[in-house]
Structure formats: structure tokens, C-alpha cells
C-alpha positions as CSV (number, residue, x, y, z in Angstrom):
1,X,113.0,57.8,91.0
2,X,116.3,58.7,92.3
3,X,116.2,60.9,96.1
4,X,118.9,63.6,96.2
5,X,120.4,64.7,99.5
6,X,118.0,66.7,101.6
7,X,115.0,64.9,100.1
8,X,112.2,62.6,100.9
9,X,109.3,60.1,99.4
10,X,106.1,60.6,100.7
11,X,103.0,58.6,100.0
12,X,100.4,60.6,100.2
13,X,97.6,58.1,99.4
14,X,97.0,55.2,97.0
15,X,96.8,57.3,93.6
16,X,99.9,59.7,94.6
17,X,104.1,59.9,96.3
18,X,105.7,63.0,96.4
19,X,109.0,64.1,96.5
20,X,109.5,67.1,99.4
21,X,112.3,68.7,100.5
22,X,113.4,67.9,104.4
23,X,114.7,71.3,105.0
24,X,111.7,73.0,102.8
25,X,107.6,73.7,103.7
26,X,106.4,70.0,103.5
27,X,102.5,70.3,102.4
28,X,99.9,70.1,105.0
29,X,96.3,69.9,105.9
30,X,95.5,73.5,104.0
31,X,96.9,72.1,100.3
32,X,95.2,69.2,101.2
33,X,91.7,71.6,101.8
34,X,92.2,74.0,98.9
35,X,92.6,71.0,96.8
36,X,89.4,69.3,98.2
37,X,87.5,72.9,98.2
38,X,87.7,73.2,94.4
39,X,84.4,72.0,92.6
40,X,83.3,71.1,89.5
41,X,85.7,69.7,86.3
42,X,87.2,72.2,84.3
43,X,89.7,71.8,81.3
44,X,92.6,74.3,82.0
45,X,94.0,75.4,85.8
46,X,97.0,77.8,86.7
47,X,98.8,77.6,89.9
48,X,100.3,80.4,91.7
49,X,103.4,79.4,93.9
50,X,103.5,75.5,93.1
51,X,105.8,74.4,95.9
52,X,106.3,70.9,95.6
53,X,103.6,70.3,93.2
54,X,100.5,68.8,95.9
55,X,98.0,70.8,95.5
56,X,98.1,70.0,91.4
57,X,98.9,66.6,91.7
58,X,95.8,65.9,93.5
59,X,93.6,67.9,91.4
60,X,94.7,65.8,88.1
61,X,94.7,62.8,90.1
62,X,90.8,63.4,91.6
63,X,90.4,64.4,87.7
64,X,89.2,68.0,88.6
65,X,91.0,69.6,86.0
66,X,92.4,68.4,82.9
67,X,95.5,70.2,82.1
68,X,97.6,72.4,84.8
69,X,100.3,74.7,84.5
70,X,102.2,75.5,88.0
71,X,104.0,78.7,88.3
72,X,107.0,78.8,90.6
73,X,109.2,81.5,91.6
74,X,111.8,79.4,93.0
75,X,113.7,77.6,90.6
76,X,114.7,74.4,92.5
77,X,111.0,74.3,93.3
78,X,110.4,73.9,89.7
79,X,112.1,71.4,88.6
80,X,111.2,69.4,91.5
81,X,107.3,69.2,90.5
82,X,108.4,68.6,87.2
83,X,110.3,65.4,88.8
84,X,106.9,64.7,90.7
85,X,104.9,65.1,87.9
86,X,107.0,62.5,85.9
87,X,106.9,60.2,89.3
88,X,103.2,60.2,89.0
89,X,103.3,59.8,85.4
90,X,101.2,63.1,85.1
91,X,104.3,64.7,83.1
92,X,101.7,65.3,79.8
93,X,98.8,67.5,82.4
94,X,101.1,69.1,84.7
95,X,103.7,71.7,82.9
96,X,106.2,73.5,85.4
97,X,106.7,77.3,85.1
98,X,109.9,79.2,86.6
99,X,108.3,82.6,86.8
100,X,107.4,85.8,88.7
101,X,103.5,85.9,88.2
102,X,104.2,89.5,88.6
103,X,105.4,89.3,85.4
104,X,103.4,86.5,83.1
105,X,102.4,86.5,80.1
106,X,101.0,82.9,78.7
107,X,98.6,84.5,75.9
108,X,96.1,82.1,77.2
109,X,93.1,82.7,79.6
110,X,92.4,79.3,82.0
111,X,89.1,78.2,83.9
112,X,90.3,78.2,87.1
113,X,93.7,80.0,88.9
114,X,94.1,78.7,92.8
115,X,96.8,79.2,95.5
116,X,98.3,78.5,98.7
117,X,100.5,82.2,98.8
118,X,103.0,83.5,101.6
119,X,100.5,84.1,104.7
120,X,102.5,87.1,106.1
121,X,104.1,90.1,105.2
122,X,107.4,90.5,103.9
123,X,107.6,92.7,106.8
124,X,106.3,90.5,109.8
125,X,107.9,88.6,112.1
126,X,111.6,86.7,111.9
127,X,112.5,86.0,108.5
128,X,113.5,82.3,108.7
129,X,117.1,81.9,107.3
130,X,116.4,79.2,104.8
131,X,115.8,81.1,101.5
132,X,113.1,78.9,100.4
133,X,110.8,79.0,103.7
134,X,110.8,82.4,103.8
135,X,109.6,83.2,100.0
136,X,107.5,80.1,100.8
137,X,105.8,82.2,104.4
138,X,106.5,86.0,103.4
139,X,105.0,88.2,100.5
140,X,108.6,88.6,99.5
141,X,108.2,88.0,95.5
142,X,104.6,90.3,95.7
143,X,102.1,90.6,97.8
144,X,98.6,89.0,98.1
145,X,97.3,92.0,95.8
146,X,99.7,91.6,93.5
147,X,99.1,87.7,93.0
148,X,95.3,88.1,92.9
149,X,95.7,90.9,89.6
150,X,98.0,88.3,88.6
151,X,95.5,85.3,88.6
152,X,93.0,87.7,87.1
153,X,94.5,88.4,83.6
154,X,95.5,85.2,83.7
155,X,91.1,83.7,84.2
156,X,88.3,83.8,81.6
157,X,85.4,85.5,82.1
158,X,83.3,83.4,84.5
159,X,86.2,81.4,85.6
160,X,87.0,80.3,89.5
161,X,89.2,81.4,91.9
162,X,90.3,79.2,95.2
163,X,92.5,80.2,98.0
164,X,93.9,79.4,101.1
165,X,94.2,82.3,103.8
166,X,94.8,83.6,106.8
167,X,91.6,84.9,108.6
168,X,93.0,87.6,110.4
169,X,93.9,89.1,106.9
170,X,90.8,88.4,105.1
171,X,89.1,91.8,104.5
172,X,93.0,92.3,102.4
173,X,92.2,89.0,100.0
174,X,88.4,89.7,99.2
175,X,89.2,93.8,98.6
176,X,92.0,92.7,96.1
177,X,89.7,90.2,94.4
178,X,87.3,93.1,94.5
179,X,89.6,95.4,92.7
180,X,90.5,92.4,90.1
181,X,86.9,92.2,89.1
182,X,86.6,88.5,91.2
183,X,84.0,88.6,93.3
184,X,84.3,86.0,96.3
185,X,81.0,83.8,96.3
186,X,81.7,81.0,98.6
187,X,83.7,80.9,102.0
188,X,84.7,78.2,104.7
189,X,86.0,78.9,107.9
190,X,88.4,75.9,109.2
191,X,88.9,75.3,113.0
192,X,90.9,72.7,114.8
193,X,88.6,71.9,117.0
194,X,84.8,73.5,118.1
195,X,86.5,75.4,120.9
196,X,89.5,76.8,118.9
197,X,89.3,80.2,116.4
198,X,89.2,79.9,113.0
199,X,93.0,79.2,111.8
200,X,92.5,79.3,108.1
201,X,89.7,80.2,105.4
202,X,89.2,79.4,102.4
203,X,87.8,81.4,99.7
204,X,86.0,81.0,96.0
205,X,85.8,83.7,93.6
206,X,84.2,84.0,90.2
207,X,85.2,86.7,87.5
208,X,83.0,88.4,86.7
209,X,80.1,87.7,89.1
210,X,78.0,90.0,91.3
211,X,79.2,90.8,94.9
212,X,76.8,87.9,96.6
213,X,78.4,85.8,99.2
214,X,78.1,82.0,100.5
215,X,79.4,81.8,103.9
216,X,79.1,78.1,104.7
217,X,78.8,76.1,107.9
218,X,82.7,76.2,109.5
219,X,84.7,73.1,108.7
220,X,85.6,71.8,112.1
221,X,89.0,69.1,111.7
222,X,89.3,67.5,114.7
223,X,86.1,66.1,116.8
224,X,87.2,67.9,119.9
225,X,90.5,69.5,121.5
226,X,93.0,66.5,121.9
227,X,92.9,66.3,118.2
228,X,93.2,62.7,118.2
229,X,90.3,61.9,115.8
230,X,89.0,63.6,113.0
231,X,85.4,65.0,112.4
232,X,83.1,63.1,109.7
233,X,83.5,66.3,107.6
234,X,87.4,66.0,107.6
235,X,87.0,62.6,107.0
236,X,85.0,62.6,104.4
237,X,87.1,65.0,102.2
238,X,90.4,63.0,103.0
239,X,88.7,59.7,101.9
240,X,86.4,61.8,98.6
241,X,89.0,64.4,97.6
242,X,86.2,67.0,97.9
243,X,83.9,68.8,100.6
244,X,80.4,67.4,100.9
245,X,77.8,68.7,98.9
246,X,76.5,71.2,102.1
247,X,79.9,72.9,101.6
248,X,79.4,73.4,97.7
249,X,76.0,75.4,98.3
């Protein structure tokens, strides 16, 4: 497939390439997780803030769900999964959205809704003067209580929610799954190292389901602090596409 200016190919292992943007957010280790943290197979997803298109791409590749739409806010962002979803000939399971969440209405309920959202407020810190960095860091197009309602009209009764978050913000994501009727059943804490504080969490919900919570042993990445080898646990969910079965509990 044809590269335009400002682009790259990535290979991102033997079932997957991507197309990112050099001068966008390039995916990382936590769409890599969120993908790995969902469990089970279910029929229908819904992605909130698609990006390039990773975190879908490897669910239909690992054949976790069946059929996935991806809703973007950013045009440009759009049409480039739909480019990656034709690149890994997954153009028939992955349909592209251009759309505010905010203001969806799909007439269709799906089993699971997951998301890698803007980890700080559309008031903190510098905003970066690339457009598409800082609606891909800041809650500029809603914030996280706003997607979550979103993701909740949009799940069936008893249907899963997975997302990627900052720890420090935590008690904002579980009250606004709360207040959505999702209750948050299973949690991972992920550290760099055994010495390092949590930099990330990552959270299941279920609509639906009582308030009783899972809060599993913490996924540590790297074996210890000059992050030059990862742990068995890391390595085991880049190698299986999923967390080990003591993390699904």
C-alpha cells in the first residue's frame, strides 16, 4: 500500500503492519495491554478514539471479537484505519467511524466497548501544538465521564468494558462507570519495574453487574530497573496476545 508524506510501515508482528503517522501518537506498550487485557470471544466490539486502528487490529487478528466498529473523532485518523484495515485485509470486520461519541447514535447495542482515551485534562499541562497529539493526550472532545456514558448506551446488558488509565486519576474512571451503571470487576496495576509506581491501570467493567471488585496481582514489565529484559508475564502476553489465566481471575 502506498506511504504518504509524514507516514510510516510498521510490523508489528507476524499476523499484523500498520500504517502510523511520524508526527502523530505512534501506539505503545498500553494498546498493546488493553488489547491483551480483554478476555473471552465476543461477536460485536466498539472502539472509542481508534487512533491508528492497533488496538482493533489485534483484537480481530487474536480472533477476540468478531466484528469491530472504531469511532474516531479525528477525520484523518479515520480514514487511515480504514487504509490499515484494508492493508490487513480486515476491511469486512473493522468499519471506521468519523464521529463525536458525544453524540452517537448506531441503533445497535455491542458486547464489549474498550478505550485508550486522552489521559489528562483539557486543562493540564502544555497543550502540544500538533492538533492531533493534543486531542490524542487532552479531554479536549469530552472528558473521561463523558466517554464512559457514551460506551454505556452504546453496551448490552451484561456486556464488558476495558480501559487503559492513568492511576493517579482512577477514583474519576470507576465513579463515572459507577454513574453509567458499569461496575468495574477486574483491575491490573502495570509497573516498569518492581521498584517503580504504578504508571498505568487497567480496568474491566460489566453492565449491569454488582459493585464486587478483582484487584489482581500487579503486572510488572520489565524484570528489574535497567529495563533491558522483560518479565515472563510481559512476555507471555506479547508472545499469547492475552494475560495469563492468574490475571483473568
Amino acid at each position: 500500500m502506498e506511504l504518504f508524506n509524514g507516514e510510516r510501515l510498521d510490523y508489528v508482528n507476524d499476523r499484523l503492519s500498520l500504517i502510523q503517522k511520524t508526527d502523530g501518537l505512534t501506539f505503545g506498550t498500553d494498546a498493546l495491554l488493553l488489547a491483551g487485557y480483554v478476555a473471552g470471544k465476543h461477536k460485536r466490539g466498539m472502539e472509542i478514539g481508534g487512533g491508528s486502528g492497533i488496538i482493533s487490529l489485534l483484537l480481530l487478528t487474536r480472533e477476540k471479537v468478531g466484528q469491530i466498529l472504531a469511532c474516531e473523532v479525528q477525520e484523518e485518523y479515520c480514514r487511515l484505519i480504514e487504509r490499515n484495515a484494508v492493508l490487513n485485509s480486515l476491511a469486512d470486520r473493522l468499519e471506521a467511524r468519523h464521529t463525536d461519541v458525544r453524540e452517537l447514535s448506531c441503533g445497535e447495542e455491542f458486547d464489549i466497548v474498550f478505550s485508550n482515551p486522552p489521559y489528562m485534562k483539557a486543562t493540564s499541562g502544555a497543550l502540544n501544538k500538533n492538533d492531533a497529539k493534543t486531542v490524542a493526550r487532552h479531554e479536549i472532545h469530552g472528558d473521561i465521564g463523558e466517554l464512559i456514558r457514551a460506551g454505556a448506551r452504546a453496551l448490552r446488558y451484561g456486556g464488558a468494558m476495558y480501559v487503559v488509565w492513568r492511576p493517579d486519576r482512577l477514583t474519576e474512571l470507576i465513579y463515572a462507570m459507577h454513574d453509567s451503571g458499569i461496575e468495574a470487576k477486574r483491575m491490573t496495576f502495570v509497573h516498569a519495574d518492581e521498584k517503580s509506581e504504578p504508571s498505568m491501570v487497567l480496568v474491566e467493567g460489566k453492565k449491569g453487574a454488582k459493585p464486587t471488585l478483582n484487584v489482581t496481582r500487579p503486572l510488572i514489565i520489565y524484570k528489574n530497573s535497567t529495563h533491558n529484559e522483560y518479565s515472563a508475564d510481559m512476555n507471555y502476553i506479547l508472545e499469547n496476545g492475552s494475560f495469563g489465566a492468574e490475571y483473568k481471575r
